[in-house]
PDB file of N, CA, C and O in Angstrom:
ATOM      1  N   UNK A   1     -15.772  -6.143  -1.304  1.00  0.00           N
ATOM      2  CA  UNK A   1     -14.538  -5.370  -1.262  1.00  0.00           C
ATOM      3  C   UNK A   1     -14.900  -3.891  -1.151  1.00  0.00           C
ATOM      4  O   UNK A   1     -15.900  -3.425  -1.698  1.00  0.00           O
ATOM      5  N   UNK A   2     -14.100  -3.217  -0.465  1.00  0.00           N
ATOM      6  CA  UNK A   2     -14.497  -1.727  -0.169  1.00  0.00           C
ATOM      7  C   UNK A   2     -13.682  -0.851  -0.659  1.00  0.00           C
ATOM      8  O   UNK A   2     -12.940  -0.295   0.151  1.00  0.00           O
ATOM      9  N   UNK A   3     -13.616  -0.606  -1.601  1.00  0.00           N
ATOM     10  CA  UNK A   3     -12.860   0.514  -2.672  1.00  0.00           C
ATOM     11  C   UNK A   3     -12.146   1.565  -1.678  1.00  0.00           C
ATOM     12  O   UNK A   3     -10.938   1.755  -1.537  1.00  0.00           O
ATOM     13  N   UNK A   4     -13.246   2.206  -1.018  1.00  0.00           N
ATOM     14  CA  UNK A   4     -13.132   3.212  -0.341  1.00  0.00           C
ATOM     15  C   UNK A   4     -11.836   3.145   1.021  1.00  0.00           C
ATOM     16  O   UNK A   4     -10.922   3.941   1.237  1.00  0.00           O
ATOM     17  N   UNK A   5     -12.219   1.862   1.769  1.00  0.00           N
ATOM     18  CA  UNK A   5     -10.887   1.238   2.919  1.00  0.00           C
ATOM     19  C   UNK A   5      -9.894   1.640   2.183  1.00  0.00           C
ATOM     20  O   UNK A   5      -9.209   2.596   2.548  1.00  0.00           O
ATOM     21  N   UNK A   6      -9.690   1.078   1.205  1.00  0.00           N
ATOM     22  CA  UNK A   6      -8.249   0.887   0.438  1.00  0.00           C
ATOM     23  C   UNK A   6      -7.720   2.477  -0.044  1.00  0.00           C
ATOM     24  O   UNK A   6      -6.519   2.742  -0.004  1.00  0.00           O
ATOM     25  N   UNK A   7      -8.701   3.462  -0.485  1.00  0.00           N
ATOM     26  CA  UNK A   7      -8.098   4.155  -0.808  1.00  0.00           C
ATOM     27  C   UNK A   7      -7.425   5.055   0.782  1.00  0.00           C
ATOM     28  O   UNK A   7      -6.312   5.566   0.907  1.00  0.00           O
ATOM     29  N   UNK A   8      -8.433   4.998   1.705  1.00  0.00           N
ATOM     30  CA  UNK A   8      -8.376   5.559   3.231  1.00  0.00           C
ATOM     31  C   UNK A   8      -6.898   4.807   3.441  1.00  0.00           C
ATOM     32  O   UNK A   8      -6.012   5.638   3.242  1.00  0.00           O
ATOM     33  N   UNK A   9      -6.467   3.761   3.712  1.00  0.00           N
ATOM     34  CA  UNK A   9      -5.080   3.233   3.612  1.00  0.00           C
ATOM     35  C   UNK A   9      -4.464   3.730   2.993  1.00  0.00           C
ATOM     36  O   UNK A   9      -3.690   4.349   3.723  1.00  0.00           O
ATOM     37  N   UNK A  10      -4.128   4.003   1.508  1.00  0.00           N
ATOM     38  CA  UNK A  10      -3.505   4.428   0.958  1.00  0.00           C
ATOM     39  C   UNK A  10      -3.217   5.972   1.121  1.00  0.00           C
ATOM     40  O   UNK A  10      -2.029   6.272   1.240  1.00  0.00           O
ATOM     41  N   UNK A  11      -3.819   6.631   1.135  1.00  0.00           N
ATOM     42  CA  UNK A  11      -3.443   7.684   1.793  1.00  0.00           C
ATOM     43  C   UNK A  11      -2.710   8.002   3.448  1.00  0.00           C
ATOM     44  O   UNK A  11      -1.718   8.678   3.719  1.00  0.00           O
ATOM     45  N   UNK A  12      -3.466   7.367   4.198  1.00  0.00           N
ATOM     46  CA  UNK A  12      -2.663   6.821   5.483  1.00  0.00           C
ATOM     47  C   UNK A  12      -1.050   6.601   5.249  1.00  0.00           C
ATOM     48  O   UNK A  12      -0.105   7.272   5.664  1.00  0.00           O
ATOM     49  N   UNK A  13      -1.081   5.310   4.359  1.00  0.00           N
ATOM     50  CA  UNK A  13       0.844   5.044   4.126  1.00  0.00           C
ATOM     51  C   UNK A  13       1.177   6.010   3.497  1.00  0.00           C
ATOM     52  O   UNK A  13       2.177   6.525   3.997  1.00  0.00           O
ATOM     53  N   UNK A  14       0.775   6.577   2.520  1.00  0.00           N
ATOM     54  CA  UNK A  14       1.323   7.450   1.633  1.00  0.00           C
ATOM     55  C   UNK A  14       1.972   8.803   2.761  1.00  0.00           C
ATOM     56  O   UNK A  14       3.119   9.214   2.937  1.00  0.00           O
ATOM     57  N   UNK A  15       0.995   9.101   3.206  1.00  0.00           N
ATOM     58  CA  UNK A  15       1.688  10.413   4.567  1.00  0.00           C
ATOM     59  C   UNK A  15       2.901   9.868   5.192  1.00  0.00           C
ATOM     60  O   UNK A  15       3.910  10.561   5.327  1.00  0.00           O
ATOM     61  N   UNK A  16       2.825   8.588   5.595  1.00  0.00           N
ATOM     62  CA  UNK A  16       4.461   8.136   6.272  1.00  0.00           C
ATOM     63  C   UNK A  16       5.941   8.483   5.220  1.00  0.00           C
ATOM     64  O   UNK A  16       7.048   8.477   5.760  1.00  0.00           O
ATOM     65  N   UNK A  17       5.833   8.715   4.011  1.00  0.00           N
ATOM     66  CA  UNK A  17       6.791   8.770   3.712  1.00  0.00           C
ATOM     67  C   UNK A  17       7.411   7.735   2.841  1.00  0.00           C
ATOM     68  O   UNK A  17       7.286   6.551   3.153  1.00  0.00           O
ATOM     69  N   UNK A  18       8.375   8.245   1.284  1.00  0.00           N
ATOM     70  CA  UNK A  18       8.400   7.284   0.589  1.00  0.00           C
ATOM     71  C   UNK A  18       9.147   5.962   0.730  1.00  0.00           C
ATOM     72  O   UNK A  18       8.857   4.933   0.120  1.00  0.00           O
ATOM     73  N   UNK A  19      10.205   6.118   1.663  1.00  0.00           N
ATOM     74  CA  UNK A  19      10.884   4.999   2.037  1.00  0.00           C
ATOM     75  C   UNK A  19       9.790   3.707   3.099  1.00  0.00           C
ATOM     76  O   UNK A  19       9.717   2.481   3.024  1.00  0.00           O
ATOM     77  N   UNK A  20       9.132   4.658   3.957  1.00  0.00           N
ATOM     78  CA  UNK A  20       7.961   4.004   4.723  1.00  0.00           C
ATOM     79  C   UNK A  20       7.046   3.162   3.771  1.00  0.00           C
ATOM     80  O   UNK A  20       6.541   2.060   3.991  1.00  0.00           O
ATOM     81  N   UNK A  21       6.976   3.797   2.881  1.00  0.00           N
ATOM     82  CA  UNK A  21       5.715   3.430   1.535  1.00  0.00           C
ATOM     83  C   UNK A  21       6.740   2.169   0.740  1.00  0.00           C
ATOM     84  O   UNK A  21       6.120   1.185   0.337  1.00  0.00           O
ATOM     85  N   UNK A  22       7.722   2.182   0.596  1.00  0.00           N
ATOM     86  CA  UNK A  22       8.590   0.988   0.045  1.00  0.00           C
ATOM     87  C   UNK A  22       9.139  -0.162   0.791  1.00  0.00           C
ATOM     88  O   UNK A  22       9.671  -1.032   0.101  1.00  0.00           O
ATOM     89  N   UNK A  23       9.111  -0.328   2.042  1.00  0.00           N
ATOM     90  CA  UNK A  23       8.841  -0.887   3.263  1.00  0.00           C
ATOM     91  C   UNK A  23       7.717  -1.427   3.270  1.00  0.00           C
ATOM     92  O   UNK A  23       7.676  -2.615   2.952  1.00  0.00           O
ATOM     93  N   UNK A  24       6.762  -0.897   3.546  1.00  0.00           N
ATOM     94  CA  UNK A  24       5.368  -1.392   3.517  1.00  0.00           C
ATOM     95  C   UNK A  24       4.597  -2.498   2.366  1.00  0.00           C
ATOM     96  O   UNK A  24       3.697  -3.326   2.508  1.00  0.00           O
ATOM     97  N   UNK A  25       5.333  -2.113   1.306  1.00  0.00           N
ATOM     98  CA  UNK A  25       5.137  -2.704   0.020  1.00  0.00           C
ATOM     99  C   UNK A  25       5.768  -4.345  -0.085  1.00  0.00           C
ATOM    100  O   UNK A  25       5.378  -5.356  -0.671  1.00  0.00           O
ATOM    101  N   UNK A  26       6.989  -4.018   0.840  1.00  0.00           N
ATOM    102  CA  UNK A  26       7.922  -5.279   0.689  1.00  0.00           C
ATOM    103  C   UNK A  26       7.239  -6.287   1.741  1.00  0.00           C
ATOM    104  O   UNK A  26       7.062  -7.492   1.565  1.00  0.00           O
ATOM    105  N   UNK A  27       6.894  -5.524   2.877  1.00  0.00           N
ATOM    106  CA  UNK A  27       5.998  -6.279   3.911  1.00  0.00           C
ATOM    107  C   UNK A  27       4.912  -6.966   3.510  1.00  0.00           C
ATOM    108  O   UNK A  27       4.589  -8.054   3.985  1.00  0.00           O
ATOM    109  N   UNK A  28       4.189  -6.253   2.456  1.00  0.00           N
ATOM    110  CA  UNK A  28       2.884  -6.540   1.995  1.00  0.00           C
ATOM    111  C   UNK A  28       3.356  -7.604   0.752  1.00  0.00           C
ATOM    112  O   UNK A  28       2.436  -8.321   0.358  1.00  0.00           O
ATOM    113  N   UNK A  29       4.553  -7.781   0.144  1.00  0.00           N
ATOM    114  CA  UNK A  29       4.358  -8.776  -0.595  1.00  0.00           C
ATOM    115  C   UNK A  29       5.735 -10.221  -0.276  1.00  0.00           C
ATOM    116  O   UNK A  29       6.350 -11.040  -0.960  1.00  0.00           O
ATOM    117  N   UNK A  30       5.642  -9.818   1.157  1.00  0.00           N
ATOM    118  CA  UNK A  30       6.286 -10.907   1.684  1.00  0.00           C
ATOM    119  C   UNK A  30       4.816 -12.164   2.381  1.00  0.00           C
ATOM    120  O   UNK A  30       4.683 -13.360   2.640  1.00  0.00           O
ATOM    121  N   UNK A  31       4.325 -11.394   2.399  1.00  0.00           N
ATOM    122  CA  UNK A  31       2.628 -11.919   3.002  1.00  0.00           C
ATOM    123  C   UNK A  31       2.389 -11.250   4.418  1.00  0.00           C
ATOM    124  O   UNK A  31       1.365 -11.536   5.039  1.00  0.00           O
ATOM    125  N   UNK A  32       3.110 -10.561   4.822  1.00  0.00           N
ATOM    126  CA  UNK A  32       2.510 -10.474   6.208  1.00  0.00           C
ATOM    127  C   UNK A  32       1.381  -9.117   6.102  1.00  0.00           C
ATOM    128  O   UNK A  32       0.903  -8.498   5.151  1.00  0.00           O
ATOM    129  N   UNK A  33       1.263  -9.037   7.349  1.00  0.00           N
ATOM    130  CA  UNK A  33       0.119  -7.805   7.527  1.00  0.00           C
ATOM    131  C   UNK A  33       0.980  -6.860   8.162  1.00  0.00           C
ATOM    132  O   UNK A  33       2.023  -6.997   8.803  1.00  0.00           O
ATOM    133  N   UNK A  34      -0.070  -5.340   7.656  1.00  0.00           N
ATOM    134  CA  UNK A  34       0.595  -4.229   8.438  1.00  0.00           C
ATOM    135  C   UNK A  34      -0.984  -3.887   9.235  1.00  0.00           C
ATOM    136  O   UNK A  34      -1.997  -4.415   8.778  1.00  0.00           O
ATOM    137  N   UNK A  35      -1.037  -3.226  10.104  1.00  0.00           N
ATOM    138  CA  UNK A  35      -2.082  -2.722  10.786  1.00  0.00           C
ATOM    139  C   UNK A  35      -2.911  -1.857  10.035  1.00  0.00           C
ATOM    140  O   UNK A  35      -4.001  -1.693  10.583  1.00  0.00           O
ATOM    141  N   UNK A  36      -2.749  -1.151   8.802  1.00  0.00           N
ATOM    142  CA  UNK A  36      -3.652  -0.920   8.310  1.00  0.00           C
ATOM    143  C   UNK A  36      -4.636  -1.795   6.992  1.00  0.00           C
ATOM    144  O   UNK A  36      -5.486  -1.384   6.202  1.00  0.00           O
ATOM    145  N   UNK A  37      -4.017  -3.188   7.243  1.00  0.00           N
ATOM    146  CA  UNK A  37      -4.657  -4.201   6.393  1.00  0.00           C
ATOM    147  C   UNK A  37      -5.067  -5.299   7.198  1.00  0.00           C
ATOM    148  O   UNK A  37      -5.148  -6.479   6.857  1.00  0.00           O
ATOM    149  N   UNK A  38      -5.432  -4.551   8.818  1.00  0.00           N
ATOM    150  CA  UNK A  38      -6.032  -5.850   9.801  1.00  0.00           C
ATOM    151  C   UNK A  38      -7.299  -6.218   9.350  1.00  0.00           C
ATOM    152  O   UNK A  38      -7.674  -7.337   9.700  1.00  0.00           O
ATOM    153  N   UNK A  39      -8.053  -5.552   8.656  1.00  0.00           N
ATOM    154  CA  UNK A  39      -9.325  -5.905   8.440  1.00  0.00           C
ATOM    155  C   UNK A  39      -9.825  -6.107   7.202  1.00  0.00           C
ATOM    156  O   UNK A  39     -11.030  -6.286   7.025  1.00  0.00           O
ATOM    157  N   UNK A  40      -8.777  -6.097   6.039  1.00  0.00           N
ATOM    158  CA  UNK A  40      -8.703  -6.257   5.026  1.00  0.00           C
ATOM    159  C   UNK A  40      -8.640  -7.679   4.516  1.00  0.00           C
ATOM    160  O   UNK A  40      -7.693  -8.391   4.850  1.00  0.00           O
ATOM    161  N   UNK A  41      -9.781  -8.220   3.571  1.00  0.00           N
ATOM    162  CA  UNK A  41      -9.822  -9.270   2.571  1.00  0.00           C
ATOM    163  C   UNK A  41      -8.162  -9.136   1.736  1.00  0.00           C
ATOM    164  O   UNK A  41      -7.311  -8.249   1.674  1.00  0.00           O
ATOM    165  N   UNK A  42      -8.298 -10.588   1.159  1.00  0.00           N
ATOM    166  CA  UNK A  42      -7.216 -11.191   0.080  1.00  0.00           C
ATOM    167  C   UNK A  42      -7.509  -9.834  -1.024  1.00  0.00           C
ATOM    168  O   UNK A  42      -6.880  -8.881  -0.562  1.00  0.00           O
ATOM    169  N   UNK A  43      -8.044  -9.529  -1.967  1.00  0.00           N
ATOM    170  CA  UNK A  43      -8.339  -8.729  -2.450  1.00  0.00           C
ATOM    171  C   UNK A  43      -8.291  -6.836  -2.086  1.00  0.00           C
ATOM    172  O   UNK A  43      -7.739  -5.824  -2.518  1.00  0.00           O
ATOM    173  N   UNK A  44      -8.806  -7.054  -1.521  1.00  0.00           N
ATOM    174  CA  UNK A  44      -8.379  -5.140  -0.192  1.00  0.00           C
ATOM    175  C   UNK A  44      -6.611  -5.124  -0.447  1.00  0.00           C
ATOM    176  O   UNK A  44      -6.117  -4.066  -0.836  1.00  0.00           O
ATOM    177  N   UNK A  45      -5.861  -6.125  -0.251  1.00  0.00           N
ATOM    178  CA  UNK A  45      -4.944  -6.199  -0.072  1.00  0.00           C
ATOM    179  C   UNK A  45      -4.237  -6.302  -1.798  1.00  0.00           C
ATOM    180  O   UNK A  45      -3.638  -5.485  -2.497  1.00  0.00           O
ATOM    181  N   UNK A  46      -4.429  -6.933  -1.888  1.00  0.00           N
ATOM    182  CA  UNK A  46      -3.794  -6.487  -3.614  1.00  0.00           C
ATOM    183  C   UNK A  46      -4.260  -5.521  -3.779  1.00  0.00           C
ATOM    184  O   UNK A  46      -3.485  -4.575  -3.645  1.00  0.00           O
ATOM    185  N   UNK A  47      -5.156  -5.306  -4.005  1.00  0.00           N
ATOM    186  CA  UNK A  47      -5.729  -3.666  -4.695  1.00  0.00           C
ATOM    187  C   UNK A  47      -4.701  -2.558  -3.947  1.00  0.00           C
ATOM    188  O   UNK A  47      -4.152  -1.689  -4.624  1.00  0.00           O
ATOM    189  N   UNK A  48      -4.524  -2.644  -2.748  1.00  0.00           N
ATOM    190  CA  UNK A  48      -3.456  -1.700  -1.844  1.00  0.00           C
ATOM    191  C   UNK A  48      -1.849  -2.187  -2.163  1.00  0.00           C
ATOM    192  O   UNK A  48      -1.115  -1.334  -1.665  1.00  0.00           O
ATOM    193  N   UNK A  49      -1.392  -2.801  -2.539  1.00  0.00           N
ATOM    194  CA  UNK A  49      -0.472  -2.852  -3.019  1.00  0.00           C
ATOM    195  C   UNK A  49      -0.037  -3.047  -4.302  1.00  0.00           C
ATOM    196  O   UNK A  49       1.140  -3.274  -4.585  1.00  0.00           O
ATOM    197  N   UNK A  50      -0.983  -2.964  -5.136  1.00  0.00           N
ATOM    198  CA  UNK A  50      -0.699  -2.469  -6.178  1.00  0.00           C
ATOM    199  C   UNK A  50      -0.689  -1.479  -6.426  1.00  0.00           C
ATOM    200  O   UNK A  50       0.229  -1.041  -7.121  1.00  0.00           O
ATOM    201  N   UNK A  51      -1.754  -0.630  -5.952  1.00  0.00           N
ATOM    202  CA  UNK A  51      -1.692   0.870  -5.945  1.00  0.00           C
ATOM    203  C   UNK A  51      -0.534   1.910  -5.166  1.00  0.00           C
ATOM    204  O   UNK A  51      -0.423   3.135  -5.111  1.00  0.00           O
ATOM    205  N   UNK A  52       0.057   1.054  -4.744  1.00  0.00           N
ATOM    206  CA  UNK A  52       0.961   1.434  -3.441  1.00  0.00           C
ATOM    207  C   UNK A  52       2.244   1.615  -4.984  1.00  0.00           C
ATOM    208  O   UNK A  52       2.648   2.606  -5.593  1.00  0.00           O
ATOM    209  N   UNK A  53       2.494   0.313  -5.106  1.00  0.00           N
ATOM    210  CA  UNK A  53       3.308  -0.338  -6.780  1.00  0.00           C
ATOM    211  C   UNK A  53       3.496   0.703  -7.457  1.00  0.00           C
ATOM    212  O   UNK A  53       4.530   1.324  -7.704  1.00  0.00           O
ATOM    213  N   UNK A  54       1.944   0.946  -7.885  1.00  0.00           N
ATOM    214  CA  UNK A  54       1.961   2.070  -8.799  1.00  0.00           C
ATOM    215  C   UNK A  54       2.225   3.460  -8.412  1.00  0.00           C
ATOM    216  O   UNK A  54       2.933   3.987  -9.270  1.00  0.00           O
ATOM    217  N   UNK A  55       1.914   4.304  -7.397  1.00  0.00           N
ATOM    218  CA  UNK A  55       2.132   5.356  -6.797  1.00  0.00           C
ATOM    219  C   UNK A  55       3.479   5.893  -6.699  1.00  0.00           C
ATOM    220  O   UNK A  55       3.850   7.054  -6.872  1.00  0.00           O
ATOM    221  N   UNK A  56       4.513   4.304  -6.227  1.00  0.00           N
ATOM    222  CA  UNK A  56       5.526   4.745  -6.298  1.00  0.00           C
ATOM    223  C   UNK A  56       6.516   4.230  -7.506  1.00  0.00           C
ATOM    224  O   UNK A  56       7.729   4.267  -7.297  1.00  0.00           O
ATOM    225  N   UNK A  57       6.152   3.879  -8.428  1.00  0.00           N
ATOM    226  CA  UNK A  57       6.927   3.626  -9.509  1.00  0.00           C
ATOM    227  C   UNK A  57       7.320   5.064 -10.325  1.00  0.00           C
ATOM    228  O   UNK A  57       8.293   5.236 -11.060  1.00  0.00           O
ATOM    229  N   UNK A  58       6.378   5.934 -10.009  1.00  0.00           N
ATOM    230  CA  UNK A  58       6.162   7.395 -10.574  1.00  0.00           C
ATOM    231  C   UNK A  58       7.261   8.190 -10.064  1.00  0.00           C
ATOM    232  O   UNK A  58       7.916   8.924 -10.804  1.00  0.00           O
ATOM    233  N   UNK A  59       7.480   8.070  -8.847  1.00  0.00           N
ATOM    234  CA  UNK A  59       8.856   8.554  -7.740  1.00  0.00           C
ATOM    235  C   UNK A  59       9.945   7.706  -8.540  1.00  0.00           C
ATOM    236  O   UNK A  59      10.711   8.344  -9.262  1.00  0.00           O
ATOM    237  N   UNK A  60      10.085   6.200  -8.464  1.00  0.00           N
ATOM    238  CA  UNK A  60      11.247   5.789  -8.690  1.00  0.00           C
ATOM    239  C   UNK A  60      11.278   6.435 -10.398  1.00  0.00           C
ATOM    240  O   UNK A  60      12.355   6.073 -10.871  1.00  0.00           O
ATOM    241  N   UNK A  61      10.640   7.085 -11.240  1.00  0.00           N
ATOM    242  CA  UNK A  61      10.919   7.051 -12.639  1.00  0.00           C
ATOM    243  C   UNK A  61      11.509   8.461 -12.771  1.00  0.00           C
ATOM    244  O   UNK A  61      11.799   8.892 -13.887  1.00  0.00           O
ATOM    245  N   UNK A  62      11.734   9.341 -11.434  1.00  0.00           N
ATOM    246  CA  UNK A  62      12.010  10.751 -11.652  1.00  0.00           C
ATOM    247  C   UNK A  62      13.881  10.991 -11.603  1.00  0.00           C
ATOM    248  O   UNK A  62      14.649  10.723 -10.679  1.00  0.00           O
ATOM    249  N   UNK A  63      14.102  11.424 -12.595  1.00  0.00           N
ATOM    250  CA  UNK A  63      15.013  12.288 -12.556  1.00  0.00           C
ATOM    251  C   UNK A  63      15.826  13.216 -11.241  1.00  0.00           C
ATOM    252  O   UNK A  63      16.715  14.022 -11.514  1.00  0.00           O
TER     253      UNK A  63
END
């Protein structure tokens, strides 16, 4: 597993924007793929959407 891919993704979605980033999330846990998880293991892929999870739970908790 490559720590590093995942975080390079994550930053990638993160620039699209938070609605893009909540989209992406729903995609990612419907099972399908987005193009920046073409080359990504079972694992690459949780780790990116969880972190995705977490990133934006911080947005949804704001005031």
């Amino acid at each position: 597993m490559s720590h590093a891919r995942v975080i390079q993704a994550i930053e990638s979605i993160c620039n699209t924007g938070c609605t893009s980033v909540s989209n992406i999330i729903q995609i990612l846990e419907s099972g399908k793929p987005i193009k920046e998880t073409r080359d990504f293991s079972d694992a690459e892929i949780n780790e990116l959407k969880n972190e995705l999870k977490s990133i934006m739970s911080v947005y949804e908790n704001k005031d």
